[in-house]
C-alpha positions as CSV (number, residue, x, y, z in Angstrom):
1,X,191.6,70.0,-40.0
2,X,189.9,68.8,-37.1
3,X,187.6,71.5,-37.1
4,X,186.7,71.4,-40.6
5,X,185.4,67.6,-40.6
6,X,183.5,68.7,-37.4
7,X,181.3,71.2,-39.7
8,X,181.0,68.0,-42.2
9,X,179.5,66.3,-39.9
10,X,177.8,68.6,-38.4
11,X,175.6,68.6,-41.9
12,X,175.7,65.0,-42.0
13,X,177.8,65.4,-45.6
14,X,179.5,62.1,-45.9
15,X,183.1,61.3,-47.1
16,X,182.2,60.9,-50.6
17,X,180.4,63.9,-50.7
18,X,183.2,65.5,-49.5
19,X,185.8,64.2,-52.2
20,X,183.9,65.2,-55.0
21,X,182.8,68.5,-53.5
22,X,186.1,69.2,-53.5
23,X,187.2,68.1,-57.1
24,X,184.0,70.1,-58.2
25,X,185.3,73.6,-56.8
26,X,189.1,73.7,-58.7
27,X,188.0,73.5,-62.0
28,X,184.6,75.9,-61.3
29,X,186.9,78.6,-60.3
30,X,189.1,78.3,-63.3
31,X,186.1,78.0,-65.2
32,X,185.0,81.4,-63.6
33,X,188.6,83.3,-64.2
34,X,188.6,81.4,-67.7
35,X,185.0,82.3,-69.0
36,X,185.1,85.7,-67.4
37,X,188.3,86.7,-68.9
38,X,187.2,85.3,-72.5
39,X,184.3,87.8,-71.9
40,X,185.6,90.5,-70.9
41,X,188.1,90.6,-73.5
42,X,185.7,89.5,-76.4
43,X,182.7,92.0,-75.1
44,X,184.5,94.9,-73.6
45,X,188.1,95.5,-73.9
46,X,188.3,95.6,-77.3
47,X,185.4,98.5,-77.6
48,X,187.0,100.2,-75.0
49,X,190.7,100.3,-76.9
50,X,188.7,102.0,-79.7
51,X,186.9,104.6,-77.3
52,X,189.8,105.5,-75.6
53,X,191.5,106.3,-79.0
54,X,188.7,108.2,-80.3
55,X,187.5,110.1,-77.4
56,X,190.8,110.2,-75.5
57,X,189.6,108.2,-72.8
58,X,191.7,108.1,-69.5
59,X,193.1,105.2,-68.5
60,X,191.6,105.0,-65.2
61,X,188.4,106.0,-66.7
62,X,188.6,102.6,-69.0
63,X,189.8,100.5,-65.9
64,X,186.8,101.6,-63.8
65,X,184.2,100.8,-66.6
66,X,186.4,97.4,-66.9
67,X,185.4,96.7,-63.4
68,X,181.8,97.6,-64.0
69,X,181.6,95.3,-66.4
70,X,183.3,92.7,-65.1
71,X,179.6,91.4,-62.8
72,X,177.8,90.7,-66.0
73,X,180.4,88.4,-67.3
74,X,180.9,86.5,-63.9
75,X,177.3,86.3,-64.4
76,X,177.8,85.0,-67.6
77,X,180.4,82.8,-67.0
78,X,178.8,80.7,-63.6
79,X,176.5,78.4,-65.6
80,X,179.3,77.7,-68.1
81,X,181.6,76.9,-65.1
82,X,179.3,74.7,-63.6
83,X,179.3,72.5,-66.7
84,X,182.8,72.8,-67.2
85,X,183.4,71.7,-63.3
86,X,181.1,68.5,-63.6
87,X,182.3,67.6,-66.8
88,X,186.3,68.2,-65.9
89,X,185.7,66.2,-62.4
90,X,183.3,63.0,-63.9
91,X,185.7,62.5,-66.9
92,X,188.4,62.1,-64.2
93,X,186.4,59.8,-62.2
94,X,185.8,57.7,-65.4
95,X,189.2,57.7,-67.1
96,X,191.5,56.7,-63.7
97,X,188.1,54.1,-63.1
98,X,187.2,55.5,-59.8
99,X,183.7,55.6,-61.4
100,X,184.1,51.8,-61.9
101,X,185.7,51.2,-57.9
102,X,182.3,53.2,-56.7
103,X,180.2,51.8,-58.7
104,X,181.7,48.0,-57.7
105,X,181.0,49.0,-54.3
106,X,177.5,49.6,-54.6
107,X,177.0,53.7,-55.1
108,X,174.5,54.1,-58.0
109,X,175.1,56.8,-60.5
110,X,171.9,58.7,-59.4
111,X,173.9,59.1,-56.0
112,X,177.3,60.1,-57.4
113,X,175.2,62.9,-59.4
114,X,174.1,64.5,-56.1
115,X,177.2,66.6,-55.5
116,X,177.2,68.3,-58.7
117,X,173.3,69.0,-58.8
118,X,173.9,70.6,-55.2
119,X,176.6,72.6,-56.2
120,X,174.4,73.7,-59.3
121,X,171.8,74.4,-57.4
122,X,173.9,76.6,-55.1
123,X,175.1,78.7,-57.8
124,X,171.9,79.4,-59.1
125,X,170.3,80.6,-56.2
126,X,174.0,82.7,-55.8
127,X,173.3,83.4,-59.2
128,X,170.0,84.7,-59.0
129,X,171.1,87.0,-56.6
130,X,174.1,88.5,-57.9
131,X,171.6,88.8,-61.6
132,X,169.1,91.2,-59.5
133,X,171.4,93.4,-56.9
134,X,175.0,93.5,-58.2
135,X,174.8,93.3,-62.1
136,X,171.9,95.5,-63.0
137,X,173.4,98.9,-61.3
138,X,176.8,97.9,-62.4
139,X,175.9,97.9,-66.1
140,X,174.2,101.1,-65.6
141,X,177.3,103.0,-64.0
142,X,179.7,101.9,-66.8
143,X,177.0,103.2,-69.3
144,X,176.9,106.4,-67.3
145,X,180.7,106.6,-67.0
146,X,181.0,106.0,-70.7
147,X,178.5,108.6,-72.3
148,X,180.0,111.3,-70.0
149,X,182.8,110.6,-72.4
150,X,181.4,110.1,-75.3
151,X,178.5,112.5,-75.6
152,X,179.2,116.1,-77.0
153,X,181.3,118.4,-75.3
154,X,181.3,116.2,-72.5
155,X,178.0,116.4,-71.4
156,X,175.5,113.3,-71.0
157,X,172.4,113.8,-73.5
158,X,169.0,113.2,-72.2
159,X,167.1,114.3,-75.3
160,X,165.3,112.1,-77.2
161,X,164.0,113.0,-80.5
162,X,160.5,112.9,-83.0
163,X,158.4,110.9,-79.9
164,X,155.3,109.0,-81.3
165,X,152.7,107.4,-78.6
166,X,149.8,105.6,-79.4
167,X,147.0,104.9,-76.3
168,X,144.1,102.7,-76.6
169,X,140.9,101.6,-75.5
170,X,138.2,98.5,-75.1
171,X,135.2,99.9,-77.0
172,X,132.2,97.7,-76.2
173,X,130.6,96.3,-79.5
174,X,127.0,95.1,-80.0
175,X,127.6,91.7,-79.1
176,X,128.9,92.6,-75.4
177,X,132.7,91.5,-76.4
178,X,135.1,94.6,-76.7
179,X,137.1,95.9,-79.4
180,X,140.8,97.6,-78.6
181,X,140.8,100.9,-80.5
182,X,142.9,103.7,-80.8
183,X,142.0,106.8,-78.8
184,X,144.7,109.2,-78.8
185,X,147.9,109.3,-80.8
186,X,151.0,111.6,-79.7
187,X,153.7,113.4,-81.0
188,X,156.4,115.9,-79.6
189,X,159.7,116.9,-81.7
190,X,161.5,116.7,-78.6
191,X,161.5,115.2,-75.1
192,X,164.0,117.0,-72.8
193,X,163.7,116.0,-69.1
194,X,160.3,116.9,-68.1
195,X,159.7,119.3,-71.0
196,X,158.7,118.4,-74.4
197,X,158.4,121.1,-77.5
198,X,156.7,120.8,-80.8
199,X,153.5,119.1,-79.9
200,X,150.6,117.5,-81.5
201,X,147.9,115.2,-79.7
202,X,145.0,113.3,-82.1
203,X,142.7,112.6,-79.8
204,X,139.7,110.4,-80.8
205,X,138.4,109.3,-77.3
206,X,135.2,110.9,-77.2
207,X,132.6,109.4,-80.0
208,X,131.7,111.6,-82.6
209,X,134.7,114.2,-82.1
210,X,137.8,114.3,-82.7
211,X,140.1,117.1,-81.3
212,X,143.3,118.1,-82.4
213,X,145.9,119.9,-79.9
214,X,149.0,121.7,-81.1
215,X,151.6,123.7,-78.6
216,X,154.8,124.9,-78.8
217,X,155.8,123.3,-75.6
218,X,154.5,121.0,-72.4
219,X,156.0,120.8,-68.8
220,X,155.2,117.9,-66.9
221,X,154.0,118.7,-63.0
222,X,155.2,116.6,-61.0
223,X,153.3,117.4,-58.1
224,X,149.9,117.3,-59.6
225,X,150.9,113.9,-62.3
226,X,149.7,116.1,-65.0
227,X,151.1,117.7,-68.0
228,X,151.0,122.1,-68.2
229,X,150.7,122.6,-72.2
230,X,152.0,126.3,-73.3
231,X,151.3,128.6,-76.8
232,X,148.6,126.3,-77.9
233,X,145.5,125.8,-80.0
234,X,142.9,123.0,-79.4
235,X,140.7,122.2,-82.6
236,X,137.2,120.4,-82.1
237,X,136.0,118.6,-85.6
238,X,132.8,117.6,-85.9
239,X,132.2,114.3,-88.3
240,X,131.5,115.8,-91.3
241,X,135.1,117.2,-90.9
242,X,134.2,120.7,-90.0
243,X,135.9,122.8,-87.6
244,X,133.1,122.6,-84.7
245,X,135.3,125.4,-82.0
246,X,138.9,127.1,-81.8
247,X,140.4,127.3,-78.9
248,X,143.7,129.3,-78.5
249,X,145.5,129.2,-74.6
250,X,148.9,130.5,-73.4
251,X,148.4,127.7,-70.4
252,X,146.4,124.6,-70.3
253,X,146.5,121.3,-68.2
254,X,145.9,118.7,-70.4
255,X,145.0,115.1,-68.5
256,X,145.4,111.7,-69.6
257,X,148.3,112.0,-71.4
258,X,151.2,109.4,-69.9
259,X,154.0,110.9,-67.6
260,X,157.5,111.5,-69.3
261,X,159.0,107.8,-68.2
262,X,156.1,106.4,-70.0
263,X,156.4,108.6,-73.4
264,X,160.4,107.9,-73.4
265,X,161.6,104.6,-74.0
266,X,164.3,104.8,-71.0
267,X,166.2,101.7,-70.7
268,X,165.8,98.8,-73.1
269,X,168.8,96.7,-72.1
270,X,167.2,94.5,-69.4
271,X,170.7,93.4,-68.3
272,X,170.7,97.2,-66.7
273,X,167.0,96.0,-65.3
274,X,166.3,94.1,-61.7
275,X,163.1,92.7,-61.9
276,X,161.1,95.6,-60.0
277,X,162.6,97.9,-63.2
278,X,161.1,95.4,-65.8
279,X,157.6,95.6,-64.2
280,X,157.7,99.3,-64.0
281,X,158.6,99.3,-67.5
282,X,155.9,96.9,-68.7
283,X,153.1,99.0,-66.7
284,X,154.3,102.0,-68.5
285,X,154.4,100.2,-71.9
286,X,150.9,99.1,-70.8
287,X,149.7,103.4,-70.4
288,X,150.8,103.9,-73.9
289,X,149.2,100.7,-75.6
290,X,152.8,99.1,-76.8
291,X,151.6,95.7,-77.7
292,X,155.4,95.0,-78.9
293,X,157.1,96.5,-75.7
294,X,154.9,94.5,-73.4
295,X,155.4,91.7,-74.9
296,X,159.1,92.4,-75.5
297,X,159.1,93.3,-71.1
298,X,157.3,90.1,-70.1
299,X,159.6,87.6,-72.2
300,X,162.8,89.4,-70.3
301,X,160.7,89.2,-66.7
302,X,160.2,85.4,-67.5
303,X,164.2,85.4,-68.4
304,X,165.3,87.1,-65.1
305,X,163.5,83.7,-63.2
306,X,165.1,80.9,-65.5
307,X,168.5,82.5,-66.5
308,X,170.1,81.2,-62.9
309,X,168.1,77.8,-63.5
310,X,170.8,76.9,-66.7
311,X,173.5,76.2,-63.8
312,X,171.2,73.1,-63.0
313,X,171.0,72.1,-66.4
314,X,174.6,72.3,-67.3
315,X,175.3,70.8,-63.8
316,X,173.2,67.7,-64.9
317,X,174.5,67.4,-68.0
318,X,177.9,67.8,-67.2
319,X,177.7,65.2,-64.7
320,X,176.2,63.0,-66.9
321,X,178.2,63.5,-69.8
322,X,181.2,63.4,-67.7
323,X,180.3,59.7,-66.7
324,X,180.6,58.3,-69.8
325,X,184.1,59.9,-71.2
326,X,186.5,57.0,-72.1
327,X,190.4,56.6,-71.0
328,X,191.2,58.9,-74.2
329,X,189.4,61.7,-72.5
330,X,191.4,65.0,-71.0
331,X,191.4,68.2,-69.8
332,X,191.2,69.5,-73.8
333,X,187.7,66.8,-74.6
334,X,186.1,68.3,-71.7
335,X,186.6,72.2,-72.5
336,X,185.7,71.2,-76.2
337,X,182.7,69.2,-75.4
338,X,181.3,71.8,-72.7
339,X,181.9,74.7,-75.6
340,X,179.8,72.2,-77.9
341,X,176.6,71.9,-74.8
342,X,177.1,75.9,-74.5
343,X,176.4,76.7,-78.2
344,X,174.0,74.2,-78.6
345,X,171.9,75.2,-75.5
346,X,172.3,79.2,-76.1
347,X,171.5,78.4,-80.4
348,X,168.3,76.9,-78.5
349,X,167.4,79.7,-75.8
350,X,167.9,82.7,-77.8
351,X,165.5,81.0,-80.7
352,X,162.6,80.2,-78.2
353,X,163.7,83.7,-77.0
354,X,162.6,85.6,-80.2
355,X,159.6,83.4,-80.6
356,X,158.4,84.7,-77.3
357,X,159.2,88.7,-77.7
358,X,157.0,87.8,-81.5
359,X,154.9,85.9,-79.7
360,X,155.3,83.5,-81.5
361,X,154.8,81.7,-77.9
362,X,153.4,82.5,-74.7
363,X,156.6,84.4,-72.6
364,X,156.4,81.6,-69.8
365,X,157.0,78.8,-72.7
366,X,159.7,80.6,-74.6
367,X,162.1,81.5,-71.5
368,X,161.7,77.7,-69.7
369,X,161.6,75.4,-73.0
370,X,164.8,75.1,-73.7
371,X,165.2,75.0,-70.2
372,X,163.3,71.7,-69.8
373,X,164.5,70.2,-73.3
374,X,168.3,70.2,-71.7
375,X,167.2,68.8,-68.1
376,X,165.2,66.0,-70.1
377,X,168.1,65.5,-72.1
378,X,170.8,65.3,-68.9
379,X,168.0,63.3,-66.8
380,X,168.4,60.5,-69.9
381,X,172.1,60.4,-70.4
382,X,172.5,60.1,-66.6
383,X,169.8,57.2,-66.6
384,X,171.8,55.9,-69.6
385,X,175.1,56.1,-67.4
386,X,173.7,54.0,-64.9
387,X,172.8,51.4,-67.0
């Protein structure tokens, strides 16, 4: 015990801080083992029950995907925690008037907050951390784990099917600005690996011309970034629409056509993204000219910085909330209440959200607005609990 107030003090935390550090940390855990729980069940378990019935799924097989899942809803669950902890801990404080002995002795509001915005701001940097090492790979091995199931015969498919890819350019105009224009249009029946079949390629690069190239098959080289076309024609049309040369190949290196990860879409789910992933993604949306997916990329790189930043806000609010519960106030008002700040800040988020991946607004606006809107909002209730 000794020891312990030694590290206190070591840090200079004082006795208050000390107290309601302590109150803070029960009811975060339970909100952690409550939340998570909630999620788990709601989000996987249920999905799972039905898998394992329709494509005989092993038991262990469903409790190892369980525990791959289980980082994205402790993820989940840590900024709900944090405003179920202040919120749980201040209404105590108010309703046995302890709030009312501190404050008689001279401790402000503003200073009785300061516990619960450190903690908050200790989770999010924890939560920051765990959002970019642990649950990004974990999502991906339970998806891994689960289409080794549930793919046919066993076997995880990597085909994807009737690719279209558009590239374009900046075509200077008269007036020195620059137009984007489309230079080259793709499309293979089938990407498999590194090999695609059934090609066509609309290329409209060159001004004045326009040539057409149609194989059977393409294999990407690796070594040499470049793709090996096979059993092909190339047709140059002049334009007046005539056929100006016809070229036949077995073999042909065709250049400037993007590498397979650019052509397939690969991951979408940024939950199964750190943020190195995302920025590979949006620089090889960028090769291919997909306005949408770049857009769609840079909204969920924005996310991956202000996602841990909602522990603050529902630290903040909590706490502030919290101050102001009446006598009447329990365990029960505080859960309800939090669930009421959760829905209300998430109905928020996910609308700026979809206003950013339409661009509706810039990606930097749409990921921190509602962001700001709830720590303006917690910054005023806990100025009006001081009052």
């Amino acid at each position: 015990m000794s020891a312990t107030r030694s590290i206190w003090s070591f840090f200079g935390i004082s006795v208050l801080d000390r107290y309601l550090m302590k109150q803070l940390v029960q009811p975060f855990l339970f909100g952690i083992g409550a939340f998570s729980s909630i999620g788990v069940s709601a989000g996987a378990l249920f999905d799972l029950i039905r898998q394992m019935a329709e494509f005989n799924l092993p038991l262990a097989t469903v409790a190892q995907v369980l525990m791959y899942k289980l980082p994205l809803f402790i993820s989940y669950a840590m900024p709900m925690a944090t405003l179920l902890a202040a919120l749980m801990m201040y209404s105590r404080l108010s309703t046995d008037s302890e709030l009312i002995a501190m404050r008689s002795s001279g401790i402000s509001s503003y200073r009785l907050a300061i516990p619960a915005i450190v903690m908050s701001l200790l989770v999010t940097a924890i939560s920051f951390t765990f959002n970019e090492s642990i649950v990004p790979s974990a999502n991906y091995q339970a998806k891994t784990i689960l289409e080794s199931f549930t793919t046919k015969d066993g076997v995880k498919q990597l085909k994807e099917r009737d690719i279209v890819t558009t590239e374009y350019t900046q075509v200077p105009q008269p007036d020195g600005s620059k137009q984007r224009q489309l230079s080259r249009l793709f499309y293979a029946s089938e990407l498999n690996g590194g090999k695609l079949t059934g090609l066509t390629v609309l290329d409209f690069s060159k001004a004045g011309l326009t040539q057409i190239i149609s194989a059977q098959s393409a294999t990407w080289d690796q070594a040499n970034s470049i793709w090996d076309f096979s059993n092909g024609t190339v047709y140059a049309i002049a334009p007046d629409g005539s056929y100006k040369n016809i070229f036949k190949f077995e073999q042909q290196k065709i250049t400037n056509i993007p590498q397979p990860r650019a052509i397939s879409k690969g991951k979408e789910d940024w939950m199964e993204m750190n943020l190195f992933d995302l920025r590979e993604a949006l620089d090889l949306a960028g090769q291919t000219g997909d306005d949408k997916r770049m857009m769609k990329f840079r909204q969920r790189i924005q996310q991956k910085f202000a996602w841990p930043f909602v522990c603050l806000v529902f630290g903040l609010t909590g706490a502030a909330t919290g101050m102001q519960a009446n006598r009447r106030s329990g365990k029960g008002a505080s859960f309800a209440l939090c669930i009421v700040i959760v829905f209300a800040y998430y109905t928020l988020a996910f609308t700026f959200d979809q206003f950013g991946i339409q661009g509706i607004l810039p990606p930097i606006i749409a990921a921190w607005l509602a962001i700001v809107i709830f720590l303006s909002v917690g910054t005023f209730l806990l100025r009006r609990a001081s009052q």
